[in-house]
DOROMAR-816247 format. One line per 8 residues: number of its first residue (from 1); their letters; for each residue x negated, y negated, z of C-alpha. Coordinates in nm, 3 decimals. Each point is the difference from the previous one (the first is absolute). Layout:
residues N
NUM	A	X:Y:Z | ...
This chain:
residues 418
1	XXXXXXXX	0.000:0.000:0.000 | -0.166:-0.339:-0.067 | -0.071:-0.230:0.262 | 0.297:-0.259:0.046 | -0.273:-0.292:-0.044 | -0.136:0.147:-0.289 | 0.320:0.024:-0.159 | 0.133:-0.351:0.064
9	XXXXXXXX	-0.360:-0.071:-0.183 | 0.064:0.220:-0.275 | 0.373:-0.168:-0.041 | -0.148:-0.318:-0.057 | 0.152:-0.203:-0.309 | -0.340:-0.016:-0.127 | -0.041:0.345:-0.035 | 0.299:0.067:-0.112
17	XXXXXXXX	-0.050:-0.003:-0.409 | -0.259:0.276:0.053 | 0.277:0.215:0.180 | 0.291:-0.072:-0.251 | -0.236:0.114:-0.308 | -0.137:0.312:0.239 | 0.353:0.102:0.042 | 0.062:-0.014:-0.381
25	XXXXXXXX	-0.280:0.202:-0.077 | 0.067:0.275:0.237 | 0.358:0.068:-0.078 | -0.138:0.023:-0.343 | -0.276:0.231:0.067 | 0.248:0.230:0.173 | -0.175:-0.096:0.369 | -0.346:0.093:-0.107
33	XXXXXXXX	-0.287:-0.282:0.049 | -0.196:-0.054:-0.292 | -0.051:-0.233:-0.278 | -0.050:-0.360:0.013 | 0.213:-0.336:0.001 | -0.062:-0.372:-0.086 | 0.173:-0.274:0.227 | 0.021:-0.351:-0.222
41	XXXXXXXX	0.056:-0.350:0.108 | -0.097:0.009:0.370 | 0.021:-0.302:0.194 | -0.274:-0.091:0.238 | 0.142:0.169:0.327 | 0.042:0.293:-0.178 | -0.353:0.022:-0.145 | -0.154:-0.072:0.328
49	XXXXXXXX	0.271:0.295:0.175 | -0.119:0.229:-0.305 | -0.364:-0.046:0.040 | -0.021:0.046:0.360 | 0.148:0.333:-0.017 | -0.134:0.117:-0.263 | -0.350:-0.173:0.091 | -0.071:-0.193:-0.321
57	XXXXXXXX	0.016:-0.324:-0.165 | 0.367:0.017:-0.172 | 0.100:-0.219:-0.292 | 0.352:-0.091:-0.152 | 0.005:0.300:-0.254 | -0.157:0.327:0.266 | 0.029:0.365:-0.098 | 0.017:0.212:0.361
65	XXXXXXXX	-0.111:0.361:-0.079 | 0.264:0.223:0.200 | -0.209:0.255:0.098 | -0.267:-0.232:0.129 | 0.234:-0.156:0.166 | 0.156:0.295:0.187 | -0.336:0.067:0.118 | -0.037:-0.329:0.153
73	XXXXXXXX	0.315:-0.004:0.183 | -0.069:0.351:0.183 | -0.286:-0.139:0.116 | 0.118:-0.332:0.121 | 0.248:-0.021:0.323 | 0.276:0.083:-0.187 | -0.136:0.347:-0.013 | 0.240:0.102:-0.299
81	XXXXXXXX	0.015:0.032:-0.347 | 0.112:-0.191:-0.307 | 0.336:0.148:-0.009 | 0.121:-0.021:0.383 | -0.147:-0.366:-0.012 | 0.254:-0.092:-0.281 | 0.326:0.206:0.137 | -0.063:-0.190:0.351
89	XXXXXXXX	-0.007:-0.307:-0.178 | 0.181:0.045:-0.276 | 0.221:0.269:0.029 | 0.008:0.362:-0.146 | -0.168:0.114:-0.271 | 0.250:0.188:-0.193 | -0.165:0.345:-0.153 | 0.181:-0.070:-0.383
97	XXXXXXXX	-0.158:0.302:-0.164 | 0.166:0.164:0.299 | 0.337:-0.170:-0.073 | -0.036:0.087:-0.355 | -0.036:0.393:0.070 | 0.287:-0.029:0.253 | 0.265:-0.150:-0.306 | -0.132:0.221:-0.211
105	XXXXXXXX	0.098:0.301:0.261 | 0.344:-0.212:0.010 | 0.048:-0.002:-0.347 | -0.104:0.342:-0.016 | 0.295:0.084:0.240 | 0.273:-0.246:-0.153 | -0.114:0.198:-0.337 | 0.121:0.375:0.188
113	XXXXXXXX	0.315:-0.154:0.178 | 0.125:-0.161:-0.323 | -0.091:0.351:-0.170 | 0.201:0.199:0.254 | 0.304:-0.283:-0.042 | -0.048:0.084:-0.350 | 0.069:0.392:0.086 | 0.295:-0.071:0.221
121	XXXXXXXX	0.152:-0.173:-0.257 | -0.020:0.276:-0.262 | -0.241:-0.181:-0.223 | -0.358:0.142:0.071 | 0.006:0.198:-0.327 | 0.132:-0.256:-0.177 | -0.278:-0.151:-0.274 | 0.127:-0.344:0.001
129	XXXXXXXX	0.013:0.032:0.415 | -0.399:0.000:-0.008 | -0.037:-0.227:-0.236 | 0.235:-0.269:0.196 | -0.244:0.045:0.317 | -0.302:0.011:-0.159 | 0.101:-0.343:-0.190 | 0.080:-0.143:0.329
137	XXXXXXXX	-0.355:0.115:0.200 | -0.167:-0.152:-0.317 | 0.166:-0.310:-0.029 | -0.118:-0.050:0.366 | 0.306:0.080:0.212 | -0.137:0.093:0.280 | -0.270:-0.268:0.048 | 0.232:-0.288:-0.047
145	XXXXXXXX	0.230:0.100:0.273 | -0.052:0.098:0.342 | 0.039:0.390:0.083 | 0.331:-0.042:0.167 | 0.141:-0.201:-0.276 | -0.115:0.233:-0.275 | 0.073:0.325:0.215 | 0.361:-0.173:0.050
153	XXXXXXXX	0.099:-0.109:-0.392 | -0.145:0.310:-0.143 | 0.233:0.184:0.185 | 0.271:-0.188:-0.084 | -0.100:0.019:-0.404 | -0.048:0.354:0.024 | 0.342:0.088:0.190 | 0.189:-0.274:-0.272
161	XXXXXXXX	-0.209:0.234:-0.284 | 0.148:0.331:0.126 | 0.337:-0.120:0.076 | 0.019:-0.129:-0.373 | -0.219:0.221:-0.188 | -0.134:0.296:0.232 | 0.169:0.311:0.145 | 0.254:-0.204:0.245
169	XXXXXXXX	0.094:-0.224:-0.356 | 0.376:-0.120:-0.006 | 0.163:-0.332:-0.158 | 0.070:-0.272:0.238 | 0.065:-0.408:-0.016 | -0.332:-0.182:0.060 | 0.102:-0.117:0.349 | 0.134:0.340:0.104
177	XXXXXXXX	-0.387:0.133:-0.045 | -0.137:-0.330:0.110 | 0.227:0.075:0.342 | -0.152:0.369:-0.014 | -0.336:-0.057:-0.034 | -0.076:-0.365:0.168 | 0.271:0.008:0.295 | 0.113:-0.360:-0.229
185	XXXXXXXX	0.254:-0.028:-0.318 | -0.316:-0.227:-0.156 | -0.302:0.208:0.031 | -0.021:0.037:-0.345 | 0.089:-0.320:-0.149 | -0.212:-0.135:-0.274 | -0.339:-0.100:0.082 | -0.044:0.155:0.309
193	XXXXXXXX	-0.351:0.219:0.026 | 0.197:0.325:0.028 | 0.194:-0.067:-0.254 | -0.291:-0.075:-0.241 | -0.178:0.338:0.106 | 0.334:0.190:-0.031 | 0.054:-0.123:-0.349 | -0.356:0.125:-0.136
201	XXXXXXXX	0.072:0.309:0.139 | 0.377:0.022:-0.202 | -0.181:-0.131:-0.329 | -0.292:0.301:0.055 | 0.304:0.246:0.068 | 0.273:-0.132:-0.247 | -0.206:-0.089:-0.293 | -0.336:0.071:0.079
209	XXXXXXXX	-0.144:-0.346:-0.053 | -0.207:-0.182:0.295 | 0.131:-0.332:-0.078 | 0.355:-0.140:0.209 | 0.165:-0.198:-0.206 | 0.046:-0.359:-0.060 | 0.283:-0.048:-0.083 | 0.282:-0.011:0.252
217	XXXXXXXX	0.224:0.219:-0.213 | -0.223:0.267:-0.067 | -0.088:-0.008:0.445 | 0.374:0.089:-0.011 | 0.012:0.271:-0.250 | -0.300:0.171:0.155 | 0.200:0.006:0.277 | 0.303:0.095:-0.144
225	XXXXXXXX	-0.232:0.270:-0.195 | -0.107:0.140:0.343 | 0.394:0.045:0.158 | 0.046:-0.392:0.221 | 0.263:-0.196:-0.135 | 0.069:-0.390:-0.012 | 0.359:0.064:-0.005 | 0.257:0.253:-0.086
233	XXXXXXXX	0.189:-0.090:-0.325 | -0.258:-0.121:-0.211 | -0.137:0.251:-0.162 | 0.158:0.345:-0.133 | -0.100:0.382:-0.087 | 0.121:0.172:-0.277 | 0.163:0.336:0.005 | 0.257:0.235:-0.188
241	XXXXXXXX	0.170:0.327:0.108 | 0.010:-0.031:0.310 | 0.280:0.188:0.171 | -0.009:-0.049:0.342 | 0.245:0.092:0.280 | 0.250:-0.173:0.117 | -0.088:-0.283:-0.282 | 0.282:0.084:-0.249
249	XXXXXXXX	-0.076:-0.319:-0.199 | -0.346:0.140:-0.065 | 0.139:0.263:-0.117 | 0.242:-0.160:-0.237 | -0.294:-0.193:-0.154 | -0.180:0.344:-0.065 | 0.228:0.158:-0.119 | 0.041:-0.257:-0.308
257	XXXXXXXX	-0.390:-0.073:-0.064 | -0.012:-0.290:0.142 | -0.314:-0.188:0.216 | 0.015:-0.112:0.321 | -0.189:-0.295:0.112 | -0.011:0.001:0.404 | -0.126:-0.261:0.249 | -0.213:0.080:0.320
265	XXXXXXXX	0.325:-0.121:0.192 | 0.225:0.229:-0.168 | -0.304:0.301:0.022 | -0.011:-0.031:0.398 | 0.372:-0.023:0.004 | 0.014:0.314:-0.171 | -0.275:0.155:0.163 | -0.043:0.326:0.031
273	XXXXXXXX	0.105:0.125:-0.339 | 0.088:0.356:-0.009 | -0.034:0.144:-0.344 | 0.070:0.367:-0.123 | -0.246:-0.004:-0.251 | -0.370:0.098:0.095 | -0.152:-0.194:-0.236 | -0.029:-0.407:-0.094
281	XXXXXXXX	-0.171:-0.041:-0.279 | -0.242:-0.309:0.043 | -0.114:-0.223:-0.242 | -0.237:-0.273:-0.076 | 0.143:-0.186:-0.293 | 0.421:-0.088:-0.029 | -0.008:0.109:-0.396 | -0.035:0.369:0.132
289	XXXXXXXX	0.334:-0.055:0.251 | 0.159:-0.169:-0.343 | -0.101:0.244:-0.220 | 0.145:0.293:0.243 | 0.338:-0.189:0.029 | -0.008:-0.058:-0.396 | -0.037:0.350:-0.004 | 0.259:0.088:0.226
297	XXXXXXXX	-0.257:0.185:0.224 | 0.156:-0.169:0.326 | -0.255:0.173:0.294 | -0.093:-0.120:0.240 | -0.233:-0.274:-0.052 | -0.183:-0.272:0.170 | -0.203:-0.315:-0.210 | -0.330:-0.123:0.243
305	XXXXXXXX	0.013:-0.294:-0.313 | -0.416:0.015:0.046 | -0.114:-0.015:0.366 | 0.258:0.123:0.231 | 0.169:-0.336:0.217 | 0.122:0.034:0.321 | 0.381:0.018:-0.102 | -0.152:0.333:-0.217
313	XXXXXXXX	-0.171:0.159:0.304 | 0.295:-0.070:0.177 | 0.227:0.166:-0.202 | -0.215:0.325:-0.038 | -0.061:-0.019:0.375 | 0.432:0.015:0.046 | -0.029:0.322:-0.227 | -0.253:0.182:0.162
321	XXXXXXXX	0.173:-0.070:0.335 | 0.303:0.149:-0.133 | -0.107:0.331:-0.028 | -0.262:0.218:-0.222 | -0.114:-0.156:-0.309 | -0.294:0.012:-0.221 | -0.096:-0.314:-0.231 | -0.092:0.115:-0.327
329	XXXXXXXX	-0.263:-0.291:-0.110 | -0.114:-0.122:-0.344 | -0.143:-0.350:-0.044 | -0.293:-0.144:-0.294 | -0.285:0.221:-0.067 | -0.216:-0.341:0.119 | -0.162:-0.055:0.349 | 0.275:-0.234:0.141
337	XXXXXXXX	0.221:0.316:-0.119 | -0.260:0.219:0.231 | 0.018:-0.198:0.312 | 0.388:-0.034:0.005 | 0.021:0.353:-0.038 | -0.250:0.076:0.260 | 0.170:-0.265:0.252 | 0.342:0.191:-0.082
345	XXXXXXXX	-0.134:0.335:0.070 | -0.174:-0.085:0.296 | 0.353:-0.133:0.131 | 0.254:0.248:-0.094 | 0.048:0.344:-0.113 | -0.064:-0.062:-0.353 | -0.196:0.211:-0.291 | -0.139:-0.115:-0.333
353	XXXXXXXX	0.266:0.018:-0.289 | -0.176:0.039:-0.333 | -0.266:-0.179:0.161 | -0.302:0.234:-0.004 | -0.363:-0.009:-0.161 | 0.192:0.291:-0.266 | 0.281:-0.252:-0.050 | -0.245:-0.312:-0.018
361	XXXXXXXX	-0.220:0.188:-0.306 | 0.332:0.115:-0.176 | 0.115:-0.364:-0.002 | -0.368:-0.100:-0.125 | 0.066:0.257:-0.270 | 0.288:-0.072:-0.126 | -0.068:-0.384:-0.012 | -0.325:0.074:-0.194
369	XXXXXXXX	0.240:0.231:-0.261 | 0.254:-0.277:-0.034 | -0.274:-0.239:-0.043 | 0.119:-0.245:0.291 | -0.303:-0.202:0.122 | -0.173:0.053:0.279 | 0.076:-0.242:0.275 | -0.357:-0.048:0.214
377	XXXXXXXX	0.019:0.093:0.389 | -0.070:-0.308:0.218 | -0.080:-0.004:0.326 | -0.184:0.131:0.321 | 0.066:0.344:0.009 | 0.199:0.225:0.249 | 0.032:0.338:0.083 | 0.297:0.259:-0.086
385	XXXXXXXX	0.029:0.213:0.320 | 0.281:0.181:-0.123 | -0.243:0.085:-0.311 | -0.358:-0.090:0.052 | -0.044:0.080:-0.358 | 0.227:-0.220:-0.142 | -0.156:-0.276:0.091 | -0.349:0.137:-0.128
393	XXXXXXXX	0.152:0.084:-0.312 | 0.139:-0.403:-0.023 | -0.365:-0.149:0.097 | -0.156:0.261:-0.273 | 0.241:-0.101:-0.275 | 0.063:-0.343:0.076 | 0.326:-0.050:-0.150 | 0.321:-0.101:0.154
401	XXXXXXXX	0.370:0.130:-0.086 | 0.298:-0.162:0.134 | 0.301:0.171:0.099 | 0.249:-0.156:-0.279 | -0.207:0.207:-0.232 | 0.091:0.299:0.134 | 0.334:-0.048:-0.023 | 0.125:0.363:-0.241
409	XXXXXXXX	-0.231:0.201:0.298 | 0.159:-0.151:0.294 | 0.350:0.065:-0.093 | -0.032:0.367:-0.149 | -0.107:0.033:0.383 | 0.349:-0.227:0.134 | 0.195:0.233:-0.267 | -0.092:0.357:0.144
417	XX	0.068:-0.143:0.358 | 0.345:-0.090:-0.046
């Protein structure tokens, strides 16, 4: 411990430019003594202070050798080194090399919790799952926030991610999952931080892109895309032959070929709908649903219209609670066409209709032997779980086919199945 007089001397103002540099240097050498230092503009007092303990003439511009110095002061009355001088008169010396390896345990351990939030929610297999927390460690997540902040809205994005588009997925109204998830109707209002992390994660899952986007319009359709609703009566899904119980009207309207249009109001009204048939026949694009009615092929038959909105998952959500049911799927021989069929099958019993690598190189056939050009694939990639090889077969060839052109195929199949 260092003499009180001593101290007081060592606490003089004079003195005190050496100490404040001293400290500087030793936080950055991580505590360690070494190196040197060079104190500018000195006033007189402090050149005379300066020179008498370090026993030399001092000018305005003086550089103090640390080491030297730490020898002098354990042999002077203070009988200390360098470093306890400065943290009794300046305060402690904070170890930052120290502090570094202790955030980089913590952001080490953020990096596991987030990963097992991820595999609560249903979505540590998911591609696009990875790729949303890997985008957020590199963009510096964790080093911009403190632990508690970033332990608390990763939780919160990952819980909003499997409630939308995970294994615990179901529609809702933006402030219904705002309510769930934040304990507050607004937690996800527009440019909040969890919403911002919760939309890259729906653009990585619905379309595969990184980017959210600008637009406010197309923020709402992603959401829409991944089941939460801005209202109820907006927006519609399109369906035929459905013949639901105790819904005689729906019946009526199948009977005589005829669409129906329905609301997410009129869908959770409904709710559940109990069908006799096993199978809905699912579609991407509405000129297959036209074509079947044209046809008078009235199946059951559901249009997603492209990506699947909410008032869509909705409606094949009130099925499937109504009893056993498998979706029979087709969409675009594309990669948007992939990843809706892969988010479909993930959420319901559904199975690939005419939507295998065999089907995908009979439709590249035939459009080669009709001389139809070849439309280009565009796109990140994504995988085919149902088929890993269709989705080889796609990146090989390159080529995309859209549904409408398989038109003749799809109905031979809605034919036999009435």
């Amino acid at each position: 411990m260092i003499p009180p007089a001593v101290l007081g001397y060592l606490r003089s103002s004079a003195l005190r430019p050496l100490w404040v540099a001293a400290h500087a240097r030793l936080v950055r050498n991580g505590r360690v003594v070494r190196g040197r230092l060079t104190l500018t503009g000195l006033d007189p007092d402090e050149r005379d202070a300066l020179g008498h303990l370090l026993d030399r003439v001092v000018t305005a511009s003086q550089t103090v050798d640390l080491t030297q110095l730490d020898q002098r002061l354990r042999a002077t009355a203070a009988g200390t080194g360098l470093l306890d001088v400065v943290e009794a008169v300046i305060g402690p010396v904070a170890d930052r090399r120290a502090l570094a390896s202790e955030a980089q345990e913590q952001r080490a351990g953020l990096r596991d919790h987030a990963l097992a939030g991820l595999d609560a929610a249903g979505l540590s297999g998911q591609e696009w799952a990875q790729r949303w927390l890997d985008q957020l460690w590199r963009q510096g997540l964790p080093a911009r926030m403190p632990a508690d902040e970033v332990r608390q809205i990763v939780d919160r994005a990952v819980t909003t991610l499997g409630l939308t588009v995970g294994a615990q997925a179901r529609t809702w109204s933006r402030g219904e999952l705002a309510q769930a998830v934040t304990g507050s109707a607004h937690g996800l209002d527009e440019d909040t931080a969890l919403t911002r992390l919760v939309l890259r994660g729906l653009a990585l899952a619905v379309s595969g892109s990184p980017a959210v986007p600008s637009e406010a319009a197309e923020r709402r359709a992603l959401w829409d895309a991944a089941g939460v609703a801005g209202d109820t009566v907006a927006t519609t899904v399109l369906t035929c032959g459905l013949r639901p119980e105790g819904v005689p009207w729906l019946h009526d309207r199948a009977d005589r070929g005829e669409e129906t249009h329905f609301t997410l109001r009129e869908v959770r009204r409904l709710a559940p709908l109990r069908l006799s048939s096993r199978t809905v026949y699912v579609c991407e694009n509405p000129r297959v649903l036209e074509a079947a009615l044209d046809n008078g092929v009235p199946v059951p038959m559901v249009c997603t219209m492209g990506n699947p909105t909410t008032v869509t998952l909705a409606l094949l959500d009130a099925i499937t609670a109504g009893g056993p049911v498998t979706f029979a799927y087709h969409g675009d021989f594309d990669w948007p066409g992939l990843a809706i069929a892969a988010r479909l099958m993930r959420r319901y019993p559904a199975e690939p209709w005419q939507f295998t690598a065999h089907h995908y190189r009979e439709a590249v056939t035939e459009a080669a032997r009709r001389g139809t050009p070849h439309h280009p694939l565009t796109g990140p990639p994504v995988d085919s779980p149902w088929d890993p090889s269709l989705a080889e077969q796609m990146l090989e060839s390159g080529v995309a086919v859209h549904e409408e052109a398989l038109i003749d195929v799809l109905l031979t199949d809605l034919r036999a199945d009435r």
